[in-house]
Backbone of each chain as nested JSON, in Angstrom:
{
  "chains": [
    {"id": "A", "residues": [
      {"number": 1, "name": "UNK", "atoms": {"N": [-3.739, 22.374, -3.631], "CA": [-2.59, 21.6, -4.121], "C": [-2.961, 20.111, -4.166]}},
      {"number": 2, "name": "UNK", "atoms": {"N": [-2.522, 19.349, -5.043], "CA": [-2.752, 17.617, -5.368], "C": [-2.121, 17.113, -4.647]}},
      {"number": 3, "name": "UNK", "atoms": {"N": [-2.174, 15.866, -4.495], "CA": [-1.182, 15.01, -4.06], "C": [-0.364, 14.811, -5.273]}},
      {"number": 4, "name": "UNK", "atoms": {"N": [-0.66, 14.948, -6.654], "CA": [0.231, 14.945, -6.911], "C": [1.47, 16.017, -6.99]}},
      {"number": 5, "name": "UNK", "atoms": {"N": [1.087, 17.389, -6.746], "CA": [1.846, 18.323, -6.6], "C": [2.255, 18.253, -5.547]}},
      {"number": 6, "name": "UNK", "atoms": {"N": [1.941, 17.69, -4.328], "CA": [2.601, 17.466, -3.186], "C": [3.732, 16.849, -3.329]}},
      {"number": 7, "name": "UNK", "atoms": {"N": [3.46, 15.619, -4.062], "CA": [4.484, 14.403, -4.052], "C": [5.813, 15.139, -4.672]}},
      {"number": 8, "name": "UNK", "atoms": {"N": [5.599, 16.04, -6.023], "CA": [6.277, 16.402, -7.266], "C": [7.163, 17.159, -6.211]}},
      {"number": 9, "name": "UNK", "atoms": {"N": [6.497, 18.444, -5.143], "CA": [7.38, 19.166, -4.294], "C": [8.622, 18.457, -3.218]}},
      {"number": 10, "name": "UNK", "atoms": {"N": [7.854, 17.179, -2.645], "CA": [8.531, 16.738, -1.9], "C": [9.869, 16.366, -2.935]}},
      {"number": 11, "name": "UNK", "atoms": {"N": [9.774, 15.55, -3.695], "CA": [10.951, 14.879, -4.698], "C": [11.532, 16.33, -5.205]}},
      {"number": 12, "name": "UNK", "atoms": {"N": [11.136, 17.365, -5.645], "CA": [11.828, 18.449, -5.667], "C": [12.703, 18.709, -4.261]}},
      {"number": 13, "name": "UNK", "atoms": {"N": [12.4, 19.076, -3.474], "CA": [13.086, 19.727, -2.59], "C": [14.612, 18.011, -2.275]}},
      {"number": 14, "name": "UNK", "atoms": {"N": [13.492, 17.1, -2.167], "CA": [14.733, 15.684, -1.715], "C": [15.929, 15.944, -3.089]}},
      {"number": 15, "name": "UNK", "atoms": {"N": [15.528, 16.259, -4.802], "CA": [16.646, 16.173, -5.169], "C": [17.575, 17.67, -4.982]}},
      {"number": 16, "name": "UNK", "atoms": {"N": [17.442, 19.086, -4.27], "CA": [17.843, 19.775, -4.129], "C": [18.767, 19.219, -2.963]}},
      {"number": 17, "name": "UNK", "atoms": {"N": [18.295, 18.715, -1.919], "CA": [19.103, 18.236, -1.157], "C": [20.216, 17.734, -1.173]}},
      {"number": 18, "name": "UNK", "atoms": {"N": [20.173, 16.577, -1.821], "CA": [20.948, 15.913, -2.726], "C": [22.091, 16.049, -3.297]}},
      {"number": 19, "name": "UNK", "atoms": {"N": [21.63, 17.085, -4.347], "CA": [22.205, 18.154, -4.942], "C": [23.251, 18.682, -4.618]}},
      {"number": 20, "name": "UNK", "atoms": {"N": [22.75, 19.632, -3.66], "CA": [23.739, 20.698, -2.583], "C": [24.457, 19.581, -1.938]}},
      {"number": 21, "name": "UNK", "atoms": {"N": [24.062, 18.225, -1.169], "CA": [25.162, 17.726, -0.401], "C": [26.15, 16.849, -1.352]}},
      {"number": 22, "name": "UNK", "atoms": {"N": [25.97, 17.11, -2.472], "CA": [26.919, 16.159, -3.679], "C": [27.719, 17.105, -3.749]}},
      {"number": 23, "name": "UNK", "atoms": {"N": [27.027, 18.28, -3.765], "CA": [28.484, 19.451, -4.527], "C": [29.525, 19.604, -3.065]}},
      {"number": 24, "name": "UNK", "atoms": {"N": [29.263, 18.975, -1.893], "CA": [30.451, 19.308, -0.822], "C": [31.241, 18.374, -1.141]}},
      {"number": 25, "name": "UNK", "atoms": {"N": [30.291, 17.098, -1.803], "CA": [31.431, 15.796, -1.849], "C": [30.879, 14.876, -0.658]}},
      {"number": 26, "name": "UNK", "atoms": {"N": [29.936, 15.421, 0.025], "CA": [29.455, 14.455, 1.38], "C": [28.66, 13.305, 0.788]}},
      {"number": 27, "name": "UNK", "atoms": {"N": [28.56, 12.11, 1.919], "CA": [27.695, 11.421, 1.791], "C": [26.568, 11.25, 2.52]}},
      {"number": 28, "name": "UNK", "atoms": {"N": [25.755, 10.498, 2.591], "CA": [25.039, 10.847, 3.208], "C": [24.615, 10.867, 4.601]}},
      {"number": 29, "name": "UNK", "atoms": {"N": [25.492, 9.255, 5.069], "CA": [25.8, 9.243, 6.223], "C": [26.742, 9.993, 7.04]}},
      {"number": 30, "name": "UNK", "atoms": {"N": [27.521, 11.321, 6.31], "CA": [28.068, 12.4, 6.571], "C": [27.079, 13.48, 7.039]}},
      {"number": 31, "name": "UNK", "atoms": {"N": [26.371, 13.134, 6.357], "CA": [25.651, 14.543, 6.404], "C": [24.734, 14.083, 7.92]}},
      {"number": 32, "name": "UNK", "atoms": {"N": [23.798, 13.401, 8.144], "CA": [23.478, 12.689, 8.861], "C": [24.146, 13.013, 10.035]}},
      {"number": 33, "name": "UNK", "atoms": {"N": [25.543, 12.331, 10.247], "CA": [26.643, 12.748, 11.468], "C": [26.795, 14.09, 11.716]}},
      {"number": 34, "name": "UNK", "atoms": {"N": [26.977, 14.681, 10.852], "CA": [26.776, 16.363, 11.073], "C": [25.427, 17.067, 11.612]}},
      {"number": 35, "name": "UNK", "atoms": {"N": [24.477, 16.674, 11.041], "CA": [23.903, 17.113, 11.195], "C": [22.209, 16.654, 12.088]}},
      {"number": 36, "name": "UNK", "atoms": {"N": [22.851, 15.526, 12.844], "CA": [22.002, 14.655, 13.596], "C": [20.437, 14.301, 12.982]}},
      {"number": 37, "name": "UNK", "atoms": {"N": [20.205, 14.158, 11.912], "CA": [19.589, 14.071, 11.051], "C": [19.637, 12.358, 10.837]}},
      {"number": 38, "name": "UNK", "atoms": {"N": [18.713, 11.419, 11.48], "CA": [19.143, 10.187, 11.149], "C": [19.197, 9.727, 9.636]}},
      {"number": 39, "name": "UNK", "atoms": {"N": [19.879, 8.634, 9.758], "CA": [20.681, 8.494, 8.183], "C": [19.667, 7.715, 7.109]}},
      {"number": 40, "name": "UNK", "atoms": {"N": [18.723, 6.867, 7.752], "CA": [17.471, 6.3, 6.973], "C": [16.39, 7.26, 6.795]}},
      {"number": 41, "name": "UNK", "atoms": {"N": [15.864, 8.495, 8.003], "CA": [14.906, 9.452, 7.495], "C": [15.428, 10.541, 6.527]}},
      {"number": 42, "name": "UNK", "atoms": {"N": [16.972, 10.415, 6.216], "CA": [17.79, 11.57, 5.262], "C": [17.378, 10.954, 3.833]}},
      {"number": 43, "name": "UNK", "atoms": {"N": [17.699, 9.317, 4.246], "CA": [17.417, 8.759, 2.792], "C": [15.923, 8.897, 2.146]}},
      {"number": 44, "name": "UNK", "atoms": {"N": [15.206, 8.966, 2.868], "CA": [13.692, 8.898, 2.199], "C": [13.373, 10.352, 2.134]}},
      {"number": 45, "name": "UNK", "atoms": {"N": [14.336, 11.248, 3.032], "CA": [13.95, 12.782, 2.287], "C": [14.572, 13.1, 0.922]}},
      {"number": 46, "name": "UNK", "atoms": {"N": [15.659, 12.223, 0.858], "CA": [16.297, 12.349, -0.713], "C": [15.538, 12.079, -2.377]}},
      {"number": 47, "name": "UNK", "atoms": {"N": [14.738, 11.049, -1.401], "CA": [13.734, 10.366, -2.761], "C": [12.231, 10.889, -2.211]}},
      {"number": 48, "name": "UNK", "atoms": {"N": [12.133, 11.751, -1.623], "CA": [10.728, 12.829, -1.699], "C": [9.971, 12.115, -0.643]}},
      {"number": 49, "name": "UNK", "atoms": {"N": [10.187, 11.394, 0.353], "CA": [9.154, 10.496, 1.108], "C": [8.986, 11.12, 2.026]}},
      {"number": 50, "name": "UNK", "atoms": {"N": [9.384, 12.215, 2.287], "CA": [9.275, 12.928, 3.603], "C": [8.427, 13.923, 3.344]}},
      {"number": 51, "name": "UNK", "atoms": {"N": [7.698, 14.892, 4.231], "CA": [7.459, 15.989, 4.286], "C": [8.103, 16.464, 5.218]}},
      {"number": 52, "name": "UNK", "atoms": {"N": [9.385, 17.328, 5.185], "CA": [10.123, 17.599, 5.788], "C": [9.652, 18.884, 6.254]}},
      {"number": 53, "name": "UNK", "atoms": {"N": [9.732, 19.203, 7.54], "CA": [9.385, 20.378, 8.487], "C": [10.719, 21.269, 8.618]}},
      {"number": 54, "name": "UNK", "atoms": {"N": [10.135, 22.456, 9.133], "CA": [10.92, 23.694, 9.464], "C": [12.197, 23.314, 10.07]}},
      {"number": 55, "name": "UNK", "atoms": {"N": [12.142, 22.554, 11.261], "CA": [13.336, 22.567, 12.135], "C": [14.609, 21.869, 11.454]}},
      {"number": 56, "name": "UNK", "atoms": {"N": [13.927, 20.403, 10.943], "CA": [14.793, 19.593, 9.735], "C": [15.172, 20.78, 8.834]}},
      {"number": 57, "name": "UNK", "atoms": {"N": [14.361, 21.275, 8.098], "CA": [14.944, 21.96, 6.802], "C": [16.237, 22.656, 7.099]}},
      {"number": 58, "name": "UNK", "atoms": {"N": [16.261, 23.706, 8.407], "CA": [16.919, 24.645, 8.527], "C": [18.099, 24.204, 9.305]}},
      {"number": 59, "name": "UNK", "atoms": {"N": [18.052, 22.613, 9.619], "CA": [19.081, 22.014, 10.375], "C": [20.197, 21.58, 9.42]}},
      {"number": 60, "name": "UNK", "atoms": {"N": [19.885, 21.374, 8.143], "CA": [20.063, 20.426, 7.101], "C": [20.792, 21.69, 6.236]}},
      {"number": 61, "name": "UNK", "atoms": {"N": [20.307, 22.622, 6.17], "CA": [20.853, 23.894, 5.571], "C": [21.822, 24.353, 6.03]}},
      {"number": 62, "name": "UNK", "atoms": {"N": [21.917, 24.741, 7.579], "CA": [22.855, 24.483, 8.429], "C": [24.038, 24.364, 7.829]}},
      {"number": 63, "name": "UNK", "atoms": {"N": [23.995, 22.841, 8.129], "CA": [24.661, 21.771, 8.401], "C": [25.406, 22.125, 6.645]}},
      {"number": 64, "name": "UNK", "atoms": {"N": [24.876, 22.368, 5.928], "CA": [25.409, 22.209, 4.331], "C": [25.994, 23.941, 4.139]}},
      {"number": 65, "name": "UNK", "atoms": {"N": [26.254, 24.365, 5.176], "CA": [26.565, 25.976, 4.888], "C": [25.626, 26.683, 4.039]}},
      {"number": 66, "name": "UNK", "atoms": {"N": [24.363, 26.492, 4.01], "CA": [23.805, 27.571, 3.288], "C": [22.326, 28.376, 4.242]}},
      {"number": 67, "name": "UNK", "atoms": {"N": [21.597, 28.871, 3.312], "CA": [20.629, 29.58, 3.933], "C": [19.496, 28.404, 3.75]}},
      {"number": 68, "name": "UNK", "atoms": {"N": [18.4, 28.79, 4.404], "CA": [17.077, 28.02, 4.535], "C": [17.017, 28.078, 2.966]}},
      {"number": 69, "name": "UNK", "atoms": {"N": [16.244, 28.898, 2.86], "CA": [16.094, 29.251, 1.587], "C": [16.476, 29.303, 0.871]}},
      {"number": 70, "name": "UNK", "atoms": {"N": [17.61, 28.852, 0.448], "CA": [18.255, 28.463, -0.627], "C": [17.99, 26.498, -0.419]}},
      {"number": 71, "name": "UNK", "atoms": {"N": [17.574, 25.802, -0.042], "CA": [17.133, 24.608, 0.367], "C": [15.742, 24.403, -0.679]}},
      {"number": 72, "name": "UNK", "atoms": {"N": [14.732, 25.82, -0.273], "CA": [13.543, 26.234, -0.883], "C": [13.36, 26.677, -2.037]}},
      {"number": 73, "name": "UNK", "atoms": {"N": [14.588, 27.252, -2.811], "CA": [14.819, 27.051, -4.296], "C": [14.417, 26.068, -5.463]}},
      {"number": 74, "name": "UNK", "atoms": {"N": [13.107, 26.099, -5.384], "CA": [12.845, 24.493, -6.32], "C": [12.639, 24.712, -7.511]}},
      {"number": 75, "name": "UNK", "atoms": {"N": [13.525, 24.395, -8.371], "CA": [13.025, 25.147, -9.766], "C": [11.426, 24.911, -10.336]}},
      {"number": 76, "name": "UNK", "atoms": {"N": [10.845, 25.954, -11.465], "CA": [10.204, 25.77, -11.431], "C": [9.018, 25.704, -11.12]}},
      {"number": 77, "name": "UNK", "atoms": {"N": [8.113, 25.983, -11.608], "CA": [6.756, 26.255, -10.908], "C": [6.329, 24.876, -10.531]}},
      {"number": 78, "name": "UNK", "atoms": {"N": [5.227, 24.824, -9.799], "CA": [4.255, 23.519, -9.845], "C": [3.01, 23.765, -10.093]}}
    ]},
    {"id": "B", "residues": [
      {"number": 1, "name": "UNK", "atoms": {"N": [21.532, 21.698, 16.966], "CA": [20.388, 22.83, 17.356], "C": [19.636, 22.988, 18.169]}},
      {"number": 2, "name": "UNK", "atoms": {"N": [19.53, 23.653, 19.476], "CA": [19.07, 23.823, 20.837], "C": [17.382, 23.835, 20.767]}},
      {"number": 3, "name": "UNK", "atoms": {"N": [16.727, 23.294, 22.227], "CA": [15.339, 23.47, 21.577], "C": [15.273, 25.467, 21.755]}},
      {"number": 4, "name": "UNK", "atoms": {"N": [15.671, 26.311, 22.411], "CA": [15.921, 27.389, 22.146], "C": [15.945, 27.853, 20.88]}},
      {"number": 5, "name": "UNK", "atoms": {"N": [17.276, 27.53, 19.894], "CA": [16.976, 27.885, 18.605], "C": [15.845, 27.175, 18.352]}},
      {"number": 6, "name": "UNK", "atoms": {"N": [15.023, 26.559, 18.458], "CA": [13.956, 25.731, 17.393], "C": [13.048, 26.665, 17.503]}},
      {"number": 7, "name": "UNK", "atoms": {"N": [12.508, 27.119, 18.893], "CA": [11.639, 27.87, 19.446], "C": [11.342, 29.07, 18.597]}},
      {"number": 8, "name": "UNK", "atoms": {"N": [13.274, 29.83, 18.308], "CA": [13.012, 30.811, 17.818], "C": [12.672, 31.028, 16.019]}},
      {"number": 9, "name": "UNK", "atoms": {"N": [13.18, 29.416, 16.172], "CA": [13.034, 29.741, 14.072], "C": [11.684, 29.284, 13.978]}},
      {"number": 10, "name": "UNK", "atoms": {"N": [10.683, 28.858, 14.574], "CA": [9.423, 28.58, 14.628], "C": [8.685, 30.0, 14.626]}},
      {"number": 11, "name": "UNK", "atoms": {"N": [9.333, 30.884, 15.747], "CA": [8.62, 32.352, 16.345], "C": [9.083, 32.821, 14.738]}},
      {"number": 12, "name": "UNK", "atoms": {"N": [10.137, 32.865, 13.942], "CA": [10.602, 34.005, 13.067], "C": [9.886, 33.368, 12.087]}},
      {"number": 13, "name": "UNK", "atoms": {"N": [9.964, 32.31, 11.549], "CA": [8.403, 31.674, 10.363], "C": [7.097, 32.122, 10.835]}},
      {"number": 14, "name": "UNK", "atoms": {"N": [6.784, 32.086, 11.764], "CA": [5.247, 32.956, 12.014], "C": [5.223, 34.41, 11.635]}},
      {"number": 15, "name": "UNK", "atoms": {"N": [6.656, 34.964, 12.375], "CA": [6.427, 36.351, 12.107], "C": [6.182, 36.807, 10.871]}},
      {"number": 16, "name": "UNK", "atoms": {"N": [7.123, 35.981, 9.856], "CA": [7.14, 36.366, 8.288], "C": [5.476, 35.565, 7.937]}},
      {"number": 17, "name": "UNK", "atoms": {"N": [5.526, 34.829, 7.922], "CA": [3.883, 34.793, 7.651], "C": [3.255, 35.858, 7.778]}},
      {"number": 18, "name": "UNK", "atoms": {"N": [2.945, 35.97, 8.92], "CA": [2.052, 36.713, 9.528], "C": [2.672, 38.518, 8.719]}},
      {"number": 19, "name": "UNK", "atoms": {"N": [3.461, 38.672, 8.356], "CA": [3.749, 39.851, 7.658], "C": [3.445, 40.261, 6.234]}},
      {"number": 20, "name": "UNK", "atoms": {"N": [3.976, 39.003, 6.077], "CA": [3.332, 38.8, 4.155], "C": [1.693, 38.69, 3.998]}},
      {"number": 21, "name": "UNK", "atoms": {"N": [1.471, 38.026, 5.26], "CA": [-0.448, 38.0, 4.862], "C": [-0.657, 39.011, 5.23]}},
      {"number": 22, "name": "UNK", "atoms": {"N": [-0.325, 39.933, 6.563], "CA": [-0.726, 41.755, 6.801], "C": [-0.58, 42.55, 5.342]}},
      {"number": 23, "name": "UNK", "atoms": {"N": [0.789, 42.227, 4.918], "CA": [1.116, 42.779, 3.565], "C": [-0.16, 43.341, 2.328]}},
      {"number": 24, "name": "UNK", "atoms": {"N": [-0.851, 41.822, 2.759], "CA": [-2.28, 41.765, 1.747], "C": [-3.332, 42.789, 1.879]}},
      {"number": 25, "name": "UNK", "atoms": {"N": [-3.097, 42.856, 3.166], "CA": [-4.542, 43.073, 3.853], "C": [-5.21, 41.773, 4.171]}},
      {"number": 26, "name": "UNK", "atoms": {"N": [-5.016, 40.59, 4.44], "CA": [-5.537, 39.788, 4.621], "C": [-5.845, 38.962, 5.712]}},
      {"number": 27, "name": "UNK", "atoms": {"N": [-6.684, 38.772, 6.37], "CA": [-7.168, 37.337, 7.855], "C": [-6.905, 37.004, 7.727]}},
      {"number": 28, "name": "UNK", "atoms": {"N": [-6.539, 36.318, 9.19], "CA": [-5.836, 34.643, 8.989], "C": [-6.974, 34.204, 8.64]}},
      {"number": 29, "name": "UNK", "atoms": {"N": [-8.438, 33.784, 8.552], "CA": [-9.58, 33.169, 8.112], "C": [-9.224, 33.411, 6.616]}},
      {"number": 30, "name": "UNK", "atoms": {"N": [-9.02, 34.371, 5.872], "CA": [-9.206, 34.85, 4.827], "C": [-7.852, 33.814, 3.766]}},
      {"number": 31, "name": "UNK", "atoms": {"N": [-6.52, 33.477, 4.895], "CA": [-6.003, 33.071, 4.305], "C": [-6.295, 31.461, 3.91]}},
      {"number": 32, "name": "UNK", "atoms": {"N": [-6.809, 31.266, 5.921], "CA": [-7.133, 29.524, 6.18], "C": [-8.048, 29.096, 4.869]}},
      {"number": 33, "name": "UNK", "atoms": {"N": [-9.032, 30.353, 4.668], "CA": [-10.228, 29.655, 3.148], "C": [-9.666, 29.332, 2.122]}},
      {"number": 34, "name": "UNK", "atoms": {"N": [-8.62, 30.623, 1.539], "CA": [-7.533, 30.848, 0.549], "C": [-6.985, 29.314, 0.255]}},
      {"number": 35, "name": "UNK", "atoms": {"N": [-6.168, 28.675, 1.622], "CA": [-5.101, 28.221, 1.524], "C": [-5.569, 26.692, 2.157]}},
      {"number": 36, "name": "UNK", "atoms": {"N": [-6.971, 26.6, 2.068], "CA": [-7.104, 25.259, 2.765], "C": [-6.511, 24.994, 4.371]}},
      {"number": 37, "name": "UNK", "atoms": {"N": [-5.939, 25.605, 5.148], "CA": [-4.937, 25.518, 5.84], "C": [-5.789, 25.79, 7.434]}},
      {"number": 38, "name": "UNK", "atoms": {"N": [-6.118, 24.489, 7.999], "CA": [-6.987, 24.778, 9.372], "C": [-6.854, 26.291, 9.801]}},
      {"number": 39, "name": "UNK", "atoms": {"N": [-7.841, 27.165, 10.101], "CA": [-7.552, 28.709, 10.601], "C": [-6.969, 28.507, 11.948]}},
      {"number": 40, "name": "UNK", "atoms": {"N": [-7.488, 27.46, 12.658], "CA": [-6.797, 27.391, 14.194], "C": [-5.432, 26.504, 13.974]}},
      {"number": 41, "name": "UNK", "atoms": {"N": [-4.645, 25.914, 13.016], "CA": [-3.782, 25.327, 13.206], "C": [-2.404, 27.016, 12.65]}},
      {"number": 42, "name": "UNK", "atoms": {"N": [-3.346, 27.401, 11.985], "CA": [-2.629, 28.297, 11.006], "C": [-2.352, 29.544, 12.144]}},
      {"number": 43, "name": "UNK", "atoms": {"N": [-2.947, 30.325, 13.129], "CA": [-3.126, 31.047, 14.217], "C": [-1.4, 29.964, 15.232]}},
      {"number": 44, "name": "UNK", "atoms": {"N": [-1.673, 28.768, 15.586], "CA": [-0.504, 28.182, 16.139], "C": [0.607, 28.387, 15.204]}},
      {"number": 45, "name": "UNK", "atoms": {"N": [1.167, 28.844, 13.865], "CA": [1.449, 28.783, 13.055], "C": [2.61, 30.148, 13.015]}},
      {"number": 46, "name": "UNK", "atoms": {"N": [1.325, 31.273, 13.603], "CA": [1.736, 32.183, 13.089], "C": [2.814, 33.028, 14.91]}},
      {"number": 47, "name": "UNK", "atoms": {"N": [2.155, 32.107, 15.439], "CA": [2.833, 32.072, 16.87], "C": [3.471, 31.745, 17.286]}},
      {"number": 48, "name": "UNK", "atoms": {"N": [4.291, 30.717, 16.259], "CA": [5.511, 29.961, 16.314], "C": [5.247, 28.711, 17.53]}},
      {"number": 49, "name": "UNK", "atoms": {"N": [4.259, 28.312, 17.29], "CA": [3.522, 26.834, 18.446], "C": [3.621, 25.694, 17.364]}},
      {"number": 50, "name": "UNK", "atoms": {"N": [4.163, 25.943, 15.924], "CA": [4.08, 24.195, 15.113], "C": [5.268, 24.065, 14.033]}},
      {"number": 51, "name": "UNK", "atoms": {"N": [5.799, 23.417, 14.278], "CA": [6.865, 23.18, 13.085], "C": [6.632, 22.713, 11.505]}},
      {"number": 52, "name": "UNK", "atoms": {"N": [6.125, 23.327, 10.796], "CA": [5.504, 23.708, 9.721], "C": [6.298, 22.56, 8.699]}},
      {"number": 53, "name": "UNK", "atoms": {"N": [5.758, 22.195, 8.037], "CA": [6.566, 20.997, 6.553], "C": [5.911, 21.252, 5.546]}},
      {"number": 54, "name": "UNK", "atoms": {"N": [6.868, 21.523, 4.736], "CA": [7.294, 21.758, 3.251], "C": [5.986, 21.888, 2.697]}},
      {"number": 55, "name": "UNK", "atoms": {"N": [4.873, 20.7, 2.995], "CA": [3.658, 20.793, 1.828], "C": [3.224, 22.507, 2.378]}},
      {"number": 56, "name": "UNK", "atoms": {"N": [2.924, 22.408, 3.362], "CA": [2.376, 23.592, 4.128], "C": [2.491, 25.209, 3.798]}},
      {"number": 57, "name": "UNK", "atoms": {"N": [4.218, 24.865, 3.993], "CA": [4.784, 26.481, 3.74], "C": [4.669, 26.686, 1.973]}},
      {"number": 58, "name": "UNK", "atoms": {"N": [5.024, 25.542, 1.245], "CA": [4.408, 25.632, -0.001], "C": [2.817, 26.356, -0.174]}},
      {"number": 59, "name": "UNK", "atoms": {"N": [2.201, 25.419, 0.339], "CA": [0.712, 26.028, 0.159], "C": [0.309, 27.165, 0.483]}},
      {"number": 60, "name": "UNK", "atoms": {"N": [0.945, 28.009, 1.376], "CA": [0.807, 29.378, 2.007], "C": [1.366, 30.436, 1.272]}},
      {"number": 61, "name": "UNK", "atoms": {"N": [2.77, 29.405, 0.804], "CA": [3.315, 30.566, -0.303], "C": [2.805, 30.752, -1.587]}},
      {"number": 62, "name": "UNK", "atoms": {"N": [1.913, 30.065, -1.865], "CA": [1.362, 29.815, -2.963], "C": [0.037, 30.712, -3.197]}},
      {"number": 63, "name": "UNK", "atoms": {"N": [-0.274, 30.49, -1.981], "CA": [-1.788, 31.507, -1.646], "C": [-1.278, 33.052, -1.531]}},
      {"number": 64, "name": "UNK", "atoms": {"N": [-0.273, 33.047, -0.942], "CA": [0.344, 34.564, -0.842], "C": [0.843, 35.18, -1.939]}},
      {"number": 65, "name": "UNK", "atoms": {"N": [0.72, 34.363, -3.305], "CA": [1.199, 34.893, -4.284], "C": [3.157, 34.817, -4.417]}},
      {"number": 66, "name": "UNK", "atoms": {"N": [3.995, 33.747, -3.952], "CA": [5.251, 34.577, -3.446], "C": [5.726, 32.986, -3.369]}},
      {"number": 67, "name": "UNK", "atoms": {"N": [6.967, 32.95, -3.903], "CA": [7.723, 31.433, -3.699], "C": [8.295, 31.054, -2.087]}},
      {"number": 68, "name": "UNK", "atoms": {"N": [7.71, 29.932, -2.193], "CA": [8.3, 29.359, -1.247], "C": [9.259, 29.741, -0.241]}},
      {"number": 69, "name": "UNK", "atoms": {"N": [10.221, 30.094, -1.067], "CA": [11.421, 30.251, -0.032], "C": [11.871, 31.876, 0.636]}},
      {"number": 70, "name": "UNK", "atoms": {"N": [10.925, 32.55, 0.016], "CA": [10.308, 33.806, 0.55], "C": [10.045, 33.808, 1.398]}},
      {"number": 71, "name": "UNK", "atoms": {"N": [9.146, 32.659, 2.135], "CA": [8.743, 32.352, 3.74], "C": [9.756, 32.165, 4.652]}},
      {"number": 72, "name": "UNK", "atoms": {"N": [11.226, 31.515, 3.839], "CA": [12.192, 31.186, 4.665], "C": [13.152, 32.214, 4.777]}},
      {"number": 73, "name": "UNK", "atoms": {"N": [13.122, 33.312, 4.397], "CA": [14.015, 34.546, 3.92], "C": [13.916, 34.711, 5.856]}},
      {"number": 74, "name": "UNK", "atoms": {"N": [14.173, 34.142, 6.383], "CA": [14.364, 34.528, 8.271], "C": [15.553, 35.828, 8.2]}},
      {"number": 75, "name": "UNK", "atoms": {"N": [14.939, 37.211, 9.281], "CA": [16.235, 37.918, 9.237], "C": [16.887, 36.977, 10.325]}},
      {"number": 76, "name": "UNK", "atoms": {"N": [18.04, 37.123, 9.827], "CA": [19.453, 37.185, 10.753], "C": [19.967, 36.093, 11.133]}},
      {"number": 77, "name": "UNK", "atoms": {"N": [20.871, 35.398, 12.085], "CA": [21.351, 34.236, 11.666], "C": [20.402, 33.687, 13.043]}},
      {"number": 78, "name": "UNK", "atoms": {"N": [20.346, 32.031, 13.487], "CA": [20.119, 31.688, 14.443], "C": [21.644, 31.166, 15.493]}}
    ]}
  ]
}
C-alpha cells in the first residue's frame, strides 16, 4: 500500500465519520463528550490525519449507534 | 469503555484474523511476506497484545483478499 493510498484511506474513513455523525445532527464536540474521544484528535480524524486504531474506531461507532464495521464501509476500492 | 472491554475487542480482532488467514491455508509468515506486516508484530496481533489502526487492518484485509470491514464483523456485542 502507498502512502498515498494510506493517506486516501485515512480521509476516507475521517469523511465516513463525519458523515454518520452529521446524519444524528451531532457536533463534534458532542460526539467527543460522548464518547471521550478528545475533541482536537476527533478533528484531525475527520480530515484523515489520524490513523485511527481499533479501540478509537469501535468507541466512536459505539458512541454513534452503529457497528464497527459499518465505520469500515469505505466506498470504493483503493 | 473499560480497559476489560478493550482487552476483549483486541482478543476478538485477532481471533477473526487469525480465522480468515486459517481460512487460506495460510502462516502468519506467509501472511507477514504477503502483507508487509512485521511477522512478530502480526503474532501480537493475532493475540489480541496491539491495538491495530486502520492502515494495518486495511493492509491485512487487502492481502486476505476481503474488505476491510470484514475484519471488524466482531461476533456479538461488547
Amino acid at each position: 500500500m502507498t502512502d498515498a493510498e494510506q493517506t486516501e484511506l485515512r480521509r476516507r474513513f475521517g469523511l465516513r465519520l463525519a458523515s454518520l455523525r452529521k446524519s444524528l445532527g451531532w457536533s463534534q464536540e458532542q460526539l467527543s463528550l460522548e464518547s471521550g474521544v478528545a475533541r482536537s484528535y476527533l478533528g484531525g480524524v475527520e480530515r484523515g490525519r489520524h490513523n485511527t486504531a481499533l479501540v478509537n474506531i469501535c468507541r466512536l461507532a459505539e458512541t454513534l449507534g452503529v457497528k464497527p464495521y459499518a465505520l469500515l464501509d469505505l466506498d470504493g476500492e483503493l
